[in-house]
Structure formats: structure tokens, C-alpha cells
C-alpha positions as CSV (number, residue, x, y, z in Angstrom):
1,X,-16.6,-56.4,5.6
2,X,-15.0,-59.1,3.8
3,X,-12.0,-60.5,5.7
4,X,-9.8,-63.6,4.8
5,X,-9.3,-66.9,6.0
6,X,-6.5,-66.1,8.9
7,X,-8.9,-62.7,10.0
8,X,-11.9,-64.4,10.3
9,X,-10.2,-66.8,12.3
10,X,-8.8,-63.8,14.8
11,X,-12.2,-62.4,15.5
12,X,-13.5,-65.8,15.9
13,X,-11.2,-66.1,18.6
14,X,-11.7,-62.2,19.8
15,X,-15.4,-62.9,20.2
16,X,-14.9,-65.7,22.4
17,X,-12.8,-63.6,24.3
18,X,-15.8,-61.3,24.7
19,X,-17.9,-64.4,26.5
20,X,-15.2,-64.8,29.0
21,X,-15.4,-61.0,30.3
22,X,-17.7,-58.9,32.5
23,X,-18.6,-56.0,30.2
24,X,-19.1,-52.4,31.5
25,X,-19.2,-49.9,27.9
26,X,-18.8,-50.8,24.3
27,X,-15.9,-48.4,24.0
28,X,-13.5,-49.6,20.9
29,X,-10.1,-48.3,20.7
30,X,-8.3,-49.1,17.6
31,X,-4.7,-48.1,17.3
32,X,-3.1,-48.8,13.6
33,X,-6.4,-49.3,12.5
34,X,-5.9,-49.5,8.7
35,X,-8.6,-49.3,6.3
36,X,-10.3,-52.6,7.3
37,X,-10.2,-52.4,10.7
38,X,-12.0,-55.9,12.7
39,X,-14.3,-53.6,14.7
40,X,-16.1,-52.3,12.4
41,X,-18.6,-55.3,11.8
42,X,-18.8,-55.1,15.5
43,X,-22.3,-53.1,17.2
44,X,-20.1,-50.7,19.5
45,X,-18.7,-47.9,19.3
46,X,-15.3,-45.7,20.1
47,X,-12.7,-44.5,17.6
48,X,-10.1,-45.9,14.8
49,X,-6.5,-44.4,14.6
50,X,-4.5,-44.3,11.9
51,X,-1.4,-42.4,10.4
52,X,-1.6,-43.4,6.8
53,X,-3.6,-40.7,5.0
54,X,-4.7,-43.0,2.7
55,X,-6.0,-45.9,4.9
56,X,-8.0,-43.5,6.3
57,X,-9.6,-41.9,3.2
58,X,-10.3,-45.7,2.3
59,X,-11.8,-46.6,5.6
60,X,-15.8,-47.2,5.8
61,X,-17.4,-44.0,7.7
62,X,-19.6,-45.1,10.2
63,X,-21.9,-43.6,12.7
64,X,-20.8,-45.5,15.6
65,X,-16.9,-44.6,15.3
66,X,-14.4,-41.8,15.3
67,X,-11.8,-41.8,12.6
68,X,-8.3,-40.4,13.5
69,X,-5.6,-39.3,11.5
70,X,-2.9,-39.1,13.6
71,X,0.9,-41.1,14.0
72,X,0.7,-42.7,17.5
73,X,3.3,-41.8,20.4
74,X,3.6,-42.5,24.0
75,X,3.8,-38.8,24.5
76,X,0.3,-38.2,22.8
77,X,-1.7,-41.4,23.2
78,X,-3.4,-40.8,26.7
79,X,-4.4,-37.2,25.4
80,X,-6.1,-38.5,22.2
81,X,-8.0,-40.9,25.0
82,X,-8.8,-38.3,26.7
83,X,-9.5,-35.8,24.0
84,X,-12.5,-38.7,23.1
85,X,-13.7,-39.3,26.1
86,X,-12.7,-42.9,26.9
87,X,-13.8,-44.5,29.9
88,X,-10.8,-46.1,31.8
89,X,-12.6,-49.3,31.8
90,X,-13.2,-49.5,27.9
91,X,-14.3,-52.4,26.6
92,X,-11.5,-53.6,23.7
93,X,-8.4,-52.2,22.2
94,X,-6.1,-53.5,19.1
95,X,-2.5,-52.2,19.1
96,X,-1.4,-52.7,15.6
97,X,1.8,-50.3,14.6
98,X,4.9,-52.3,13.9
99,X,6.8,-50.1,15.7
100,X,7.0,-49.0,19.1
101,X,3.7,-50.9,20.2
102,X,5.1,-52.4,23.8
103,X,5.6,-48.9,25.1
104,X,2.4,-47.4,23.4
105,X,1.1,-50.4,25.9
106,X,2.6,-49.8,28.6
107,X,1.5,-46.0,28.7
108,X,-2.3,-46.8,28.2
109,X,-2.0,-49.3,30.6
110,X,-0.8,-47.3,33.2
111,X,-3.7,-45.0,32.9
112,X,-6.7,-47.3,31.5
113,X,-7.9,-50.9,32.0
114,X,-9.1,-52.3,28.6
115,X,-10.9,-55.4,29.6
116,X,-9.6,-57.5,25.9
117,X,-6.7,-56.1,23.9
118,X,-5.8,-57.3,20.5
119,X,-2.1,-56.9,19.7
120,X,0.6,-57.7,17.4
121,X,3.7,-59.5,18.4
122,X,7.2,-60.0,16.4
123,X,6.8,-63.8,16.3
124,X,10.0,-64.5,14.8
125,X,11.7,-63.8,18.0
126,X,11.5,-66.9,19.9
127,X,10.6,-67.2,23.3
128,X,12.2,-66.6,25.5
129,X,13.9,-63.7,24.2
130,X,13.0,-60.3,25.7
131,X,12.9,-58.4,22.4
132,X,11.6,-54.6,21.6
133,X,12.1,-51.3,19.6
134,X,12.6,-48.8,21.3
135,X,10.3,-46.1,22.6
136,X,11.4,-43.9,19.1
137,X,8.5,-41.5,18.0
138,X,11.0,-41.7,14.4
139,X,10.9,-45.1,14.1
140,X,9.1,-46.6,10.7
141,X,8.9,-50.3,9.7
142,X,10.3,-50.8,6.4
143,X,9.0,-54.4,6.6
144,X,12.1,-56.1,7.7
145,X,11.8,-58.5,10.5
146,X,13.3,-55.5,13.0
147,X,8.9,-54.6,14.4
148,X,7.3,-54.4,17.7
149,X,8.2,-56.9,20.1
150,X,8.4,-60.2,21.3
151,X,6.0,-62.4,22.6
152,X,8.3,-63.1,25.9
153,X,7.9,-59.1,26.4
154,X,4.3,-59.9,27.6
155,X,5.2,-61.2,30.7
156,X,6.1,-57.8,32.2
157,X,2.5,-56.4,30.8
158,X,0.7,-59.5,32.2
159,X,2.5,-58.9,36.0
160,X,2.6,-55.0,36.3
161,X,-1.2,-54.9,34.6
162,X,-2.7,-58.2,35.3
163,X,-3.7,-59.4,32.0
164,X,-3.7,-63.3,30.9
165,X,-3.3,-64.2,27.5
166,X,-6.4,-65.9,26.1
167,X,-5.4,-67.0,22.5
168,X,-2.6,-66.6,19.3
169,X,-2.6,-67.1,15.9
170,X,0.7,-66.4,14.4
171,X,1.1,-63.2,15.8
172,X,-2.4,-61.9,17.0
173,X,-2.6,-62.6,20.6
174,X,-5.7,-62.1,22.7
175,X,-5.2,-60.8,26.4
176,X,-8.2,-60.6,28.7
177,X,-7.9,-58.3,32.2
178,X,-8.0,-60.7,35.2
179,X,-10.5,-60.3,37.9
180,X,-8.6,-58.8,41.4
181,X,-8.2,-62.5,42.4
182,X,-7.2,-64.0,39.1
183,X,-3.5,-64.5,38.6
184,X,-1.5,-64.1,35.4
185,X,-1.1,-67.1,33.2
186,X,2.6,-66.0,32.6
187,X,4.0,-70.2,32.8
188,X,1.7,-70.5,29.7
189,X,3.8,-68.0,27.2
190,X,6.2,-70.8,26.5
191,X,3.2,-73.1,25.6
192,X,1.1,-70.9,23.8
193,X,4.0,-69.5,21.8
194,X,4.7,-72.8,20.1
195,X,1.2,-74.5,19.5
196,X,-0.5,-70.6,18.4
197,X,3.0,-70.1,16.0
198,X,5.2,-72.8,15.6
199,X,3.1,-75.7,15.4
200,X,-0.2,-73.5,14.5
201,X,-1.7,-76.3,12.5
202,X,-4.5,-74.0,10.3
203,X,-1.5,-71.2,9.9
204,X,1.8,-72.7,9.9
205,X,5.3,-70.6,9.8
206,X,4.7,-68.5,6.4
207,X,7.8,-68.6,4.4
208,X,8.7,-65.3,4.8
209,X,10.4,-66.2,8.1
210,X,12.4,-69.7,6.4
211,X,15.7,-67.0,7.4
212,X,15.2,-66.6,11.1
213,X,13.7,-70.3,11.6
214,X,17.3,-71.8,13.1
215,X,16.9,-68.8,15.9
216,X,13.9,-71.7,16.8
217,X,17.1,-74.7,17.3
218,X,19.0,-72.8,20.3
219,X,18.8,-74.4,23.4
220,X,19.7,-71.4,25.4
221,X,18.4,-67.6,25.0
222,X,22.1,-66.4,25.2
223,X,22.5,-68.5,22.3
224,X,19.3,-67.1,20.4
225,X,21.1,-63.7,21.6
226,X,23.9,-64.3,19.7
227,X,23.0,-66.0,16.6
228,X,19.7,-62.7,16.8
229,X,22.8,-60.0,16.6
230,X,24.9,-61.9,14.0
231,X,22.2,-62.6,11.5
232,X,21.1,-58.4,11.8
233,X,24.9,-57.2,11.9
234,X,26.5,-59.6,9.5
235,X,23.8,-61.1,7.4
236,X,23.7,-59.2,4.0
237,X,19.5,-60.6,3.8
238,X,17.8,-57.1,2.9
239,X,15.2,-58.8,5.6
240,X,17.6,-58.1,8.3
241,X,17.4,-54.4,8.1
242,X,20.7,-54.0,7.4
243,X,20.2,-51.0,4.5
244,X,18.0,-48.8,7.4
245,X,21.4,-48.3,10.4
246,X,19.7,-46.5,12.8
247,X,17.1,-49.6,12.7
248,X,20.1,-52.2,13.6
249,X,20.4,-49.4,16.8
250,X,17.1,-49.1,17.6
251,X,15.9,-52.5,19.3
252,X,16.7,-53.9,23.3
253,X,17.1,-57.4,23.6
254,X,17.6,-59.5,26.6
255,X,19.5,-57.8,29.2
256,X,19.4,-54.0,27.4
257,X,15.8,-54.7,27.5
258,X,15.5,-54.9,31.3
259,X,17.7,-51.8,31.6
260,X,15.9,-49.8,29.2
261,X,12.5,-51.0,30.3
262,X,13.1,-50.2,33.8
263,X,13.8,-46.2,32.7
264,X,11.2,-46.1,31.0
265,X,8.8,-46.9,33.9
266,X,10.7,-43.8,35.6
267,X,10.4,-41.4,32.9
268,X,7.5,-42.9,30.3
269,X,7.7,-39.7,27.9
270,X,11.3,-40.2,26.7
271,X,14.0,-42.6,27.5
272,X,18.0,-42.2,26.6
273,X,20.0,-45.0,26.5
């Protein structure tokens, strides 16, 4: 496979991920896998999901994986694990859906232990702002900057399922499964948030986020808060969502993200707000 510049530079960083971990399978799990999806250069095994119809008619076949046409939910995830016979130890996943991913996270994680996951963060919100979709099977990304969730999000994932974060570019971040002993590196978000994003010096900023950069100059997250609501509510930027309504309802942030995550630990199959 060819792959550009900024992917290369992702695996590079995945298969030093790879030296850092005690490996037990070479079970792949590939969620949004596209037509090019990173594992297939790689000599394992396990399967590649995808919703698109066409990304999956383009996708190499291979020997060594599975492909899956399916749309991705928390109600139906596990089952498709299951249904393939993943060990709940497998070896890597990338979560890659621009939609609901934190929750299709959380739900594999409560049942399986990945030992490196690859997964996509919204890396326009800045930290620390506690930013998601919600857990909508519905939801579609009409590439707006309303996707997935923030990169201060992790910090629950990295306490309840003891994971450390082991790299970012942009917005591919690398978390590796901590031994039993090994603690969370969750004082590092902050860090690794500005010099893998904002001050990335072989990717900078693209252009495409010049609208949300003074959501970066806010001294407070109650600030960010605000000036996050006013520029999706009031700002007529197509960006912003605006056109799609039921997007400008569909995300938690900050305090409604506590309160919705915490019912939707109680009841991980469907939560009403």
C-alpha cells in the first residue's frame, strides 16, 4: 500500500507502539476501516469493518483478514467480536467513525483488552473540554467540525480501562494497555495535546480549522464552553453544522458530558437525555 506523508508517519509511530507491548495474538480489529486500511501491510491477521459499500468493494482482499460490511453500534459491536472469534486480549484496534466512536470505546472496552488502539480524536476541541456525540446509532458526519470526541474525553478511558497514551499526530492518538502496576499517564493529556496538535512541527494546524482556532486563546474551559456553543448556535459558517439541527442537539460538552456519560455506564445500550 501506498500511504502519504502524514500516514506513514502514524504507523511509524504505531509500530513503535508495538515494541513497547507484551504480545499474546495477532488479532487486528479495524473499525471504519475504509478502503486503505493501515493494517493491511501488516503480517496479522483479524478483520476490517466498514459501512460504506463502496470502500469495501475497493478494499484489497486478503487472506489474512475478514472484510465486514456493516454500520457500527454500541448495541452490535461486541456481537460482531464475538461472531469472529476475537480473543479478549487482541492484539490492535483502530476506531475510525466520526461519529459516535467514545461510546463504541467504551463498550469494547468493557468486554475486551486491546493491548494498542488507534483512534481518532475531534482535535479542534481544546483541552480541556469534555466534548462528545452522543451514543446516536443515526448520527452521520456531514464533515462539519461537530465528529467524535475530544481529546480531554480520554481521561475517563485511560482511568476506568487503564490505558496510557503513547503518541498523537493531529488527531491519531496511540494508547497502549498498562501493565497491572502501571498507572495512567492522564497529567500528560494537556502536554501531549499541544506539542502532537498545536505545535506538531511536521503537521501543523491545517487550515481547515483557521474558524475554531480562537477556542485555543480562552483561559478558562467555561470560557471555551461558551465561545464552543456561540460559534455552533449563532455562527452562520456551514462548518458549524448549523444546516444539519438535530447535529447542533446531538453533542455533551462539559458538565452534560459527565451526566450523560455517567448513564451511559448504567445502561450502555441506549441512553435518553
Amino acid at each position: 500500500m501506498k500511504y502519504s506523508e502524514y500516514e506513514q508517519t502514524c504507523l511509524n509511530n504505531l509500530r513503535l507502539a508495538e515494541s513497547k507491548i507484551k504480545k499474546t495474538n495477532n488479532f487486528i480489529v479495524d473499525i471504519g476501516s475504509s478502503y486503505n486500511s493501515w493494517f493491511l501491510d501488516f503480517p496479522y491477521s483479524g478483520i476490517l469493518i466498514e459501512m460504506e459499500l463502496e470502500k469495501i468493494m475497493k478494499m484489497p482482499t486478503t487472506p489474512f483478514y475478514k472484510k465486514i460490511h456493516k454500520k457500527v453500534t454500541t448495541s452490535n459491536i461486541c456481537n460482531i467480536l464475538k461472531e469472529n472469534n476475537t480473543p479478549k486480549d487482541f492484539y490492535m484496534m483502530n476506531l475510525d467513525i466520526d461519529g459516535i466512536d467514545l461510546w463504541i470505546l467504551h463498550t469494547v472496552l468493557a468486554e475486551y483488552q486491546p493491548k494498542i488502539i488507534i483512534t481518532e480524536i475531534n482535535e479542534k476541541i481544546p483541552f480541556p473540554i469534555k466534548f462528545s456525540i452522543k451514543n446516536d446509532p443515526n448520527f452521520y458526519w456531514n464533515w462539519c467540525h461537530l465528529f467524535g470526541y475530544s481529546i480531554a474525553c480520554l481521561e475517563d478511558i485511560m482511568k476506568m480501562y487503564n490505558y496510557s497514551i503513547d503518541s498523537l499526530h493531529m488527531n491519531n492518538i496511540v494508547l497502549i494497555k498498562n501493565e497491572k502496576t502501571d498507572k495512567p499517564n492522564i497529567n500528560e493529556i494537556g502536554k501531549i495535546y499541544i506539542e502532537g496538535y498545536l505545535q506538531n512541527k511536521i503537521f501543523p494546524p491545517p487550515t481547515y480549522n483557521d474558524d475554531v482556532k480562537n477556542l485555543h486563546e480562552c483561559k478558562t474551559k467555561e470560557d471555551v464552553a461558551i465561545k464552543w456553543r456561540e460559534y455552533f448556535l449563532n455562527n452562520p459558517n456551514p462548518n458549524n453544522g448549523k444546516d444539519q439541527s438535530e447535529n447542533i442537539d446531538n453533542y455533551v460538552i462539559n458538565d452534560e458530558y459527565e451526566k450523560y456519560l455517567e448513564k451511559f455506564l448504567k445502561n450502555r445500550e441506549s441512553v435518553i437525555i
